[in-house]
KOLVEXMAR-831289 format. One line per field, with one value per residue (C-alpha): residue number from 1; x, y, z. Coordinates in nm, 2 decimals, padded with zeros to 4 digits, always signed. Example, Ala and Ser with C-alpha at 12.3 -4.5 7.8 and 13.67 -1.06 7.14 Angstrom:
seq = c(1 | 2) $
u = c(+01.23 | +01.37) $
v = c(-00.45 | -00.11) $
w = c(+00.78 | +00.71) $
This chain:
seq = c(1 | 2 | 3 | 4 | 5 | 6 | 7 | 8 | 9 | 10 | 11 | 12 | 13 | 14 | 15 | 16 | 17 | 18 | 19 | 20 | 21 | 22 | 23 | 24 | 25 | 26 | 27 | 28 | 29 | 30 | 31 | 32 | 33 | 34 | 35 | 36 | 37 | 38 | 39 | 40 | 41 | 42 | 43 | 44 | 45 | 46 | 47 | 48 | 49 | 50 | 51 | 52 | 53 | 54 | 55 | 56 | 57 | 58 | 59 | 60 | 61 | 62 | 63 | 64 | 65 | 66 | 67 | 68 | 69 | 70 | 71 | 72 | 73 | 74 | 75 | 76 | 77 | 78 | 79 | 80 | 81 | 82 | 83 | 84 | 85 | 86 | 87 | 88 | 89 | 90 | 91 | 92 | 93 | 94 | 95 | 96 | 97 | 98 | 99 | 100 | 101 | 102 | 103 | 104 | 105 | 106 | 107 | 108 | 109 | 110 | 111 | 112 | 113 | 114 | 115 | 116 | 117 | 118 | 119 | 120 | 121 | 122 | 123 | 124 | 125 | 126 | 127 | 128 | 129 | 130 | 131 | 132 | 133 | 134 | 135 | 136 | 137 | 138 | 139 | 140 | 141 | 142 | 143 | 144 | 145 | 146 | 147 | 148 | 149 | 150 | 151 | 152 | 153 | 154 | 155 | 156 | 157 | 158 | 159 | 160 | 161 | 162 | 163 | 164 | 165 | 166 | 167 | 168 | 169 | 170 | 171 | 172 | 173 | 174 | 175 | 176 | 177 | 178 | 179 | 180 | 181 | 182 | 183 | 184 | 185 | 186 | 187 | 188 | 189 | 190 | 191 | 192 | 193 | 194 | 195 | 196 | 197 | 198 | 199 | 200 | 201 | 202 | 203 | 204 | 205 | 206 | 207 | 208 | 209 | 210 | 211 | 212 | 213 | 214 | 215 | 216 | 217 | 218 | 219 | 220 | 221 | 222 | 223 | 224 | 225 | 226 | 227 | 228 | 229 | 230 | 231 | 232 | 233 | 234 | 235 | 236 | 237 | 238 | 239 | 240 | 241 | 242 | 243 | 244 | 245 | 246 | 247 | 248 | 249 | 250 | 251 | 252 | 253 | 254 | 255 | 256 | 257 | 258 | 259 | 260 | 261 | 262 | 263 | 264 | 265 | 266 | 267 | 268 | 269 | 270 | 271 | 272 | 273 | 274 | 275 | 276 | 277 | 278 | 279 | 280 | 281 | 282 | 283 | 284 | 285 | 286 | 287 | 288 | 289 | 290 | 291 | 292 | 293 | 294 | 295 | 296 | 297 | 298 | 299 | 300 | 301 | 302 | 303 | 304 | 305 | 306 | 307 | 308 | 309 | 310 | 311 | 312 | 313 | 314 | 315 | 316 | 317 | 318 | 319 | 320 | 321 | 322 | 323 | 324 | 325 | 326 | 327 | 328 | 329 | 330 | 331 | 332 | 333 | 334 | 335 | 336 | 337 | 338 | 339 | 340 | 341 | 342 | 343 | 344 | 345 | 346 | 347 | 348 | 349 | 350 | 351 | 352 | 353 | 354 | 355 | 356 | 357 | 358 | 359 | 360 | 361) $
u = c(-00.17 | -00.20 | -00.19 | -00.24 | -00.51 | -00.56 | -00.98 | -00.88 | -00.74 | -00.72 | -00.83 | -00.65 | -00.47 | -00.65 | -00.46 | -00.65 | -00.63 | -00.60 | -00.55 | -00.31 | -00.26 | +00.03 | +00.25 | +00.13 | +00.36 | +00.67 | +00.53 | +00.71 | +00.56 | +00.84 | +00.80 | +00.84 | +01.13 | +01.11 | +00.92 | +01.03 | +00.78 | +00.85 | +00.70 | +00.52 | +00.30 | +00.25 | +00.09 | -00.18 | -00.25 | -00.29 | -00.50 | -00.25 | -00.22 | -00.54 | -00.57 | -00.83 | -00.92 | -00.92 | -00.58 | -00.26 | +00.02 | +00.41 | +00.65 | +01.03 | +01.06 | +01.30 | +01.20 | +01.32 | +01.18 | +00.90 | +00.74 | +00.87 | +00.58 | +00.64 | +00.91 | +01.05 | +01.42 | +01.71 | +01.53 | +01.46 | +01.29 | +01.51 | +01.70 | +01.72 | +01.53 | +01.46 | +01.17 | +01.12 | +00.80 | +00.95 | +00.83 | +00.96 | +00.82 | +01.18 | +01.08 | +00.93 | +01.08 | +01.22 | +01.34 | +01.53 | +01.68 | +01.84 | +01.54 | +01.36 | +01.22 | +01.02 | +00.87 | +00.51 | +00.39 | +00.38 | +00.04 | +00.21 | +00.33 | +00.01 | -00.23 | -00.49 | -00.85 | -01.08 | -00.78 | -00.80 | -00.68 | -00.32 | -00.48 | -00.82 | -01.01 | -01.42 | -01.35 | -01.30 | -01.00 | -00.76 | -00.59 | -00.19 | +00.02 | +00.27 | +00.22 | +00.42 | +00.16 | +00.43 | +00.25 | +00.20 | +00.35 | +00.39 | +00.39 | +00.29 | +00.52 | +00.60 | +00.97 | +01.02 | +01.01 | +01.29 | +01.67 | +01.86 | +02.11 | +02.36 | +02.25 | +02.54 | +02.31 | +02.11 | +01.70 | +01.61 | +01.86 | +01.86 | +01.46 | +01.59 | +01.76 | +01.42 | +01.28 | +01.52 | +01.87 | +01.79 | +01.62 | +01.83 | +02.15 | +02.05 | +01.92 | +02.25 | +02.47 | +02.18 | +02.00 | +02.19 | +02.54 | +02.73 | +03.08 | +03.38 | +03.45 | +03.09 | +02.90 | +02.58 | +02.30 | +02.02 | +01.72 | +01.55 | +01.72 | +01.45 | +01.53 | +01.56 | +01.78 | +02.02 | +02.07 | +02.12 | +02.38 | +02.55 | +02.54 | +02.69 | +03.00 | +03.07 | +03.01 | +03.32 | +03.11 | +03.35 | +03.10 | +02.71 | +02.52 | +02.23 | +01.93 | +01.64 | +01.44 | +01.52 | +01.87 | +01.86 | +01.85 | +02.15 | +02.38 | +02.27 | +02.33 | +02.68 | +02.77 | +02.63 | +02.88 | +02.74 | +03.03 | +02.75 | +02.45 | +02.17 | +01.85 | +01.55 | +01.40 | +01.65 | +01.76 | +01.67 | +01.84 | +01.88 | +02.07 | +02.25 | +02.34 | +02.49 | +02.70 | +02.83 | +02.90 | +03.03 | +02.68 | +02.50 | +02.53 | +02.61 | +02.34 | +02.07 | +01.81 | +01.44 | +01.40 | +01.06 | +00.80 | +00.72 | +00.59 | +00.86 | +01.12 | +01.10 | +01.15 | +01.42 | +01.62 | +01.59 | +01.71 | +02.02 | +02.16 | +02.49 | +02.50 | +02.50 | +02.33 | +02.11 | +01.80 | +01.63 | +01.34 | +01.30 | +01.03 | +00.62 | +00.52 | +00.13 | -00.07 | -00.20 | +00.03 | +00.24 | +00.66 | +00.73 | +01.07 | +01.19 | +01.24 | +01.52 | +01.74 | +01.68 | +01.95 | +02.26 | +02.19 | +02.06 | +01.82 | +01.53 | +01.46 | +01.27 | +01.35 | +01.20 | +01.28 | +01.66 | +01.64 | +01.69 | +01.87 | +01.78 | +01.91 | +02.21 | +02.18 | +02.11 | +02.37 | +02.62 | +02.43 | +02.51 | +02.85 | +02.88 | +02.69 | +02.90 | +03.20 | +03.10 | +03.02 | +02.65 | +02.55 | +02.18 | +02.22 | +02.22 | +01.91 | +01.70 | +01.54 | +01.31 | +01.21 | +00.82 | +00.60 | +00.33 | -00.01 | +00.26 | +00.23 | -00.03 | +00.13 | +00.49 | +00.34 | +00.24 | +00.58 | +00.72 | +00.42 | +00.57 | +00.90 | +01.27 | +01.35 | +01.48 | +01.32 | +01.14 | +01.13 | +00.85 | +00.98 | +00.87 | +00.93) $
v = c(+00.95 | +00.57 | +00.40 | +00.01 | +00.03 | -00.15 | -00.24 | -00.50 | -00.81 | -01.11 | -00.92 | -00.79 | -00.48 | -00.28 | -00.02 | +00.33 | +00.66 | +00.88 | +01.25 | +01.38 | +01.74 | +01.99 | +01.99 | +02.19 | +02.36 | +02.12 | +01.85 | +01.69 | +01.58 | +01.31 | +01.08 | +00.79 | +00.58 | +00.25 | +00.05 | -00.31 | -00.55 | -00.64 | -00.90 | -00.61 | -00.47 | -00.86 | -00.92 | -00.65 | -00.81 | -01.17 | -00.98 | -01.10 | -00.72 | -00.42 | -00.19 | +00.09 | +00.10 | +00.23 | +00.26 | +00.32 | +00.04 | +00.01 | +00.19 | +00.05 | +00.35 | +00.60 | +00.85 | +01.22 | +01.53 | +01.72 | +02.01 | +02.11 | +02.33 | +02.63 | +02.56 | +02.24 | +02.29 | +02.10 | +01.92 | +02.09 | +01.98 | +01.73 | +01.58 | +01.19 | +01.13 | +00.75 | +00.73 | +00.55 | +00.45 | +00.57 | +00.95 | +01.13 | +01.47 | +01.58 | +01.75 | +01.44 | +01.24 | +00.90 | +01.19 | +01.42 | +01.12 | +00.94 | +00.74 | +00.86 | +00.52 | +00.49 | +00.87 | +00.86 | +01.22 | +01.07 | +01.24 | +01.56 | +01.46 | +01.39 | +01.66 | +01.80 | +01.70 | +01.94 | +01.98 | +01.84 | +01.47 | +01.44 | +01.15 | +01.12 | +00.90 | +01.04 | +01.29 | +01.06 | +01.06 | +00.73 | +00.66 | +00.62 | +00.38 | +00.45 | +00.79 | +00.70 | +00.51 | +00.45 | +00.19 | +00.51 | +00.70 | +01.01 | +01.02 | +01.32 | +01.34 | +01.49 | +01.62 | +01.42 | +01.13 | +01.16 | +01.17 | +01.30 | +01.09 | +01.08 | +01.14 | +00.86 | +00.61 | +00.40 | +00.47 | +00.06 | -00.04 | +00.25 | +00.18 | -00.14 | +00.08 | +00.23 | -00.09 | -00.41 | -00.31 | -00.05 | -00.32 | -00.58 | -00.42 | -00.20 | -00.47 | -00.60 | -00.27 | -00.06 | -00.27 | -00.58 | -00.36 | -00.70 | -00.73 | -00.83 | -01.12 | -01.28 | -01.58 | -01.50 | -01.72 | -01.54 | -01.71 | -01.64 | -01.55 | -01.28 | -00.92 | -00.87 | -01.14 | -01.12 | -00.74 | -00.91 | -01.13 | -00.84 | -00.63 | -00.87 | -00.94 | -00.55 | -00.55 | -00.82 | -01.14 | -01.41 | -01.64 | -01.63 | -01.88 | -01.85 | -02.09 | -02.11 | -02.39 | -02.28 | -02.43 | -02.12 | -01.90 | -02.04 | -02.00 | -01.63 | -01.58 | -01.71 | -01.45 | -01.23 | -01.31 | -01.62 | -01.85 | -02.14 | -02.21 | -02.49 | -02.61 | -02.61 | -02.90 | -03.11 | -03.10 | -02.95 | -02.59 | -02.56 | -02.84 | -02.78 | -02.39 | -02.54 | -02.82 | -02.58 | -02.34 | -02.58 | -02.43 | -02.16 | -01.83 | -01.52 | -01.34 | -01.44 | -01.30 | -01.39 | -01.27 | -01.45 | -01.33 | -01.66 | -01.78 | -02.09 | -01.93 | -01.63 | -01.90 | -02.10 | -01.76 | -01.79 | -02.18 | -02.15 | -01.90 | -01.94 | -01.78 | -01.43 | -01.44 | -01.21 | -01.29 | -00.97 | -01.10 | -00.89 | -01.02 | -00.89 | -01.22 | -01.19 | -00.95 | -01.16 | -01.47 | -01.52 | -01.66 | -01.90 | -01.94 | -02.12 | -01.95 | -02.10 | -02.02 | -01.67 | -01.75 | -01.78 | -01.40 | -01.48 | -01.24 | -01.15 | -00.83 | -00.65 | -00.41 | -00.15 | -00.06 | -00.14 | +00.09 | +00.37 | +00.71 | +00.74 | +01.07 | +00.94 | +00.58 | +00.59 | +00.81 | +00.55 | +00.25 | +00.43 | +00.44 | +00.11 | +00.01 | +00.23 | +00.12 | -00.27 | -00.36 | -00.39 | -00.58 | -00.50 | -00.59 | -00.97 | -00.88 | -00.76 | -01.07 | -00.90 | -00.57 | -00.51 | -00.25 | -00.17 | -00.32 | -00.66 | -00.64 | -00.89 | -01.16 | -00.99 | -01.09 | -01.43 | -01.48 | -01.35 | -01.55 | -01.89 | -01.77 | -01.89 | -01.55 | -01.20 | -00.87 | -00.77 | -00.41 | -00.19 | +00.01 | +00.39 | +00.54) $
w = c(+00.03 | +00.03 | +00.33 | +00.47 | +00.76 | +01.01 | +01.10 | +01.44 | +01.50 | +01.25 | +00.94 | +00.62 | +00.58 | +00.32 | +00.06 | +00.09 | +00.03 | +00.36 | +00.44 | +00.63 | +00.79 | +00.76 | +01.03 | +01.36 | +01.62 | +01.67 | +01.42 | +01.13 | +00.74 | +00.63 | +00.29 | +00.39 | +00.24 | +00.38 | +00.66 | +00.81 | +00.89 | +01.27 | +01.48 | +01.71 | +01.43 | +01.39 | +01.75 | +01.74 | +01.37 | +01.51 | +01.83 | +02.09 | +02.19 | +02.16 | +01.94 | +01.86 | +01.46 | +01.22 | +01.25 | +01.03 | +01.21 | +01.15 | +01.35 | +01.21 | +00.95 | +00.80 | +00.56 | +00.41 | +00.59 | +00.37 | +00.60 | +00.93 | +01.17 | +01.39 | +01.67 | +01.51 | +01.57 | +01.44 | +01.16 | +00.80 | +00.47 | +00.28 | +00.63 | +00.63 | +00.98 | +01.14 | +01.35 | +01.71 | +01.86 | +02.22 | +02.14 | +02.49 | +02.60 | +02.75 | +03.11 | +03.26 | +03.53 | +03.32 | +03.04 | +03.27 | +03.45 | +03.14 | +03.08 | +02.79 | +02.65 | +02.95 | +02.91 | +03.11 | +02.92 | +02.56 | +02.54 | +02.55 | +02.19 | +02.04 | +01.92 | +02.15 | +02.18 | +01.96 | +01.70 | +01.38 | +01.34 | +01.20 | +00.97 | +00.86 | +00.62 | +00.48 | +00.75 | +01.05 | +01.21 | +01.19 | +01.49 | +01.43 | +01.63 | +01.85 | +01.75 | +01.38 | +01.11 | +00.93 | +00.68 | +00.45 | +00.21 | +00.40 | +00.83 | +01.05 | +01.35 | +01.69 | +01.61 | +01.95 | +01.78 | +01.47 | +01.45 | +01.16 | +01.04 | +00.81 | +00.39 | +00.30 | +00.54 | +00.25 | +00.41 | +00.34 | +00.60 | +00.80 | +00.86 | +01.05 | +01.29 | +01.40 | +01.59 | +01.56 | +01.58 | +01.84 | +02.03 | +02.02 | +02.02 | +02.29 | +02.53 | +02.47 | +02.57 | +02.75 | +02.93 | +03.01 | +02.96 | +02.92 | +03.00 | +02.79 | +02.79 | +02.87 | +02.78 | +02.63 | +02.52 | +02.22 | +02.17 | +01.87 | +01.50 | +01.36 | +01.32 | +01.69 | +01.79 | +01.50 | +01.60 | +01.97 | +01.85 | +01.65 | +01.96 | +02.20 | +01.92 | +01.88 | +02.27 | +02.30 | +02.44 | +02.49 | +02.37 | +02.19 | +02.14 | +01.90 | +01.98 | +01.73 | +01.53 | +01.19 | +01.02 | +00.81 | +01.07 | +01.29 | +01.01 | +00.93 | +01.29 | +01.27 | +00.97 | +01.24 | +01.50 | +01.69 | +01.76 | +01.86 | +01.73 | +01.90 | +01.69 | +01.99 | +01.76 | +01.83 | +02.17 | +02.51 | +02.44 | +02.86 | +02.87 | +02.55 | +02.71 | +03.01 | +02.88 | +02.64 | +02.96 | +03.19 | +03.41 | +03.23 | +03.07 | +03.21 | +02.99 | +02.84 | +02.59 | +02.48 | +02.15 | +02.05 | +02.31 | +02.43 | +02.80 | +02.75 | +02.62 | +02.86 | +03.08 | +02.94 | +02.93 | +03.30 | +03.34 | +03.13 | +03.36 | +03.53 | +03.90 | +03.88 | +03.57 | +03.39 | +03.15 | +02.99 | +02.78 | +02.49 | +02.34 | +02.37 | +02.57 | +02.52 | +02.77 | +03.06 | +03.07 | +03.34 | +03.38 | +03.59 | +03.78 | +04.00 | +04.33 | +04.47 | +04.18 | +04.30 | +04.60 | +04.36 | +04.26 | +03.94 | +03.79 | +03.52 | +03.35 | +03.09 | +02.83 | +02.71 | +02.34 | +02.44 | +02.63 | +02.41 | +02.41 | +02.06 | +01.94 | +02.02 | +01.99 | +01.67 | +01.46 | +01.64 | +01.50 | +01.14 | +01.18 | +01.27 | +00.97 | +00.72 | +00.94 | +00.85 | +01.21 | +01.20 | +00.94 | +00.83 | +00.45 | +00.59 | +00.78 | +00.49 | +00.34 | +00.08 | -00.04 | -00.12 | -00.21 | +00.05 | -00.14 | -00.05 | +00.27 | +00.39 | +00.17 | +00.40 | +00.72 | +00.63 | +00.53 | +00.86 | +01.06 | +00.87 | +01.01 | +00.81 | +00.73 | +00.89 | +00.76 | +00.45 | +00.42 | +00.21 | +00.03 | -00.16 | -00.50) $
């Protein structure tokens, strides 16, 4: 099959041909259908996050079931399936507690040492990211980490639902849980934060308020349910939050991965407040808050792939979107083919755009 690999930070994806195993006990071959480009794959790219190579990236993926291996149960060859990099082993402590995003025996899911690699390329074995390598025409899968969705769900959209609309959606109503009614503040229009901003409208926020630098991606976050928008260039968006709030939000999210922002989330709270970056803020920097803002219960949080349930996350987000609720064909900016995809993340480095998505024959 081809595949794009990955050979370490701040050097090009190459197109090349890759083996790939049948499916073991409880493993998965899917043809891939569709891939988003997201911002994470973007930060082990650009080195801001490690990464072993040769490696096969891309994670945000939905695809058509080819092969299913001995004990694979619930899944058979021609089910639709999106994928999710939060792979859970099912026994462990996070998983039997309603916590599977946060599973701590993902190695369970992977194949054991002295077994043959699942991808391989002149007979060395390619490493596969978050346990997906989904920048391929074919992926090789625990069963742990696929849902099987509806066949009326178009795959190019549906791919979206593997990384960005479960994350930002799912910060939105997992994580934060937001009440009706709320104010809530959304920092940063990509993938993420529009899904955020959809979230917190089908969740009933009172008020959102989008907050990015980009003209074009205010008003795409309006169609999206924002019923305020604030350009960063042009104003201080702290300030901007609380004279809008008569004092701050009651949620805010960080959508861009960004030591300031993260931190800006924080400041634009109202008491009581909540702000759940969502962002990968690069490894090793450190937020700063002011402590005595602490006092007046307000609060900071992370969140971990929204939080996920995805089995049943998921099949929700579908309905939504064939219910005309979520609205991912706004979110899809361009469709490419995968020997595109350098030239589609310097497009989404640039910024001024949501998602392109690759897409398979």
């Amino acid at each position: 099959m081809k595949a794009a690999i990955f050979h370490g930070a701040h050097q090009k994806l190459t197109i090349e041909e890759v083996a790939i195993a049948n499916p073991g006990p409880r493993e998965v071959l899917i043809r891939t259908a569709a891939v988003g480009l997201c911002h994470s794959d973007l930060h082990y790219i650009d080195g801001h996050y490690g990464f072993d190579a040769p490696a096969i990236l891309g994670h945000e993926a939905s695809g058509v079931v080819e092969k299913v291996g001995a004990e694979v149960t619930g899944l058979c060859p021609g089910d639709h399936v999106i994928t999710c990099l939060s792979v859970f082993c099912g026994h462990c402590a996070h998983c039997t507690t309603g916590r599977p995003f946060n599973c701590d025996h993902q190695h369970e899911t992977q194949r054991a040492q002295g077994q043959p690699p699942r991808l391989a390329r002149g007979g060395a074995p390619i490493h596969q990211f978050y346990e997906l390598a989904a920048f391929a025409e074919q992926m090789l899968v625990h069963e742990h980490a696929l849902v099987k969705i509806r066949r009326d769900m178009p795959l190019d959209r549906a791919a979206l639902i593997g990384c960005a609309v479960t994350t930002g959606v799912g910060a939105v109503t997992n994580t934060a849980r937001i009440e009706v009614g709320a104010t809530v503040a959304i920092i940063g229009c990509g993938g993420v934060g529009l899904a955020a901003v959809n979230g917190a409208a089908i969740a009933g926020a009172g008020r959102i308020i989008a907050i990015d630098i980009e003209d074009t991606k205010l008003d795409l976050a309006r169609s999206f349910g924002a019923t305020d928008a604030i350009n960063a260039r042009e104003c201080d968006p702290v300030e901007a939050v609380r004279d809008l709030t008569r004092g701050g939000v009651d949620h805010a999210f960080e959508a861009l991965g960004l030591k300031r922002t993260a931190e800006q989330a924080f400041e634009m709270l109202g008491r009581s407040g909540v702000a759940t970056i969502i962002g990968m803020v690069p490894e090793g920097q450190r937020i700063e808050i002011d402590a005595a803002a602490l006092l007046y219960d307000r609060r900071i949080q992370g969140s971990n792939m929204g939080s996920n349930r995805f089995r049943v996350d998921m099949p929700r987000y579908v309905d939504f979107y064939l219910a005309g609720r979520l609205h991912l064909d706004r979110m899809i900016d361009s469709r490419i083919k995968l020997d595109q995809i350098n030239d589609g993340f310097e497009r989404l480095r640039r910024g001024g755009f949501a998602r392109s998505v690759i897409t398979f024959d």
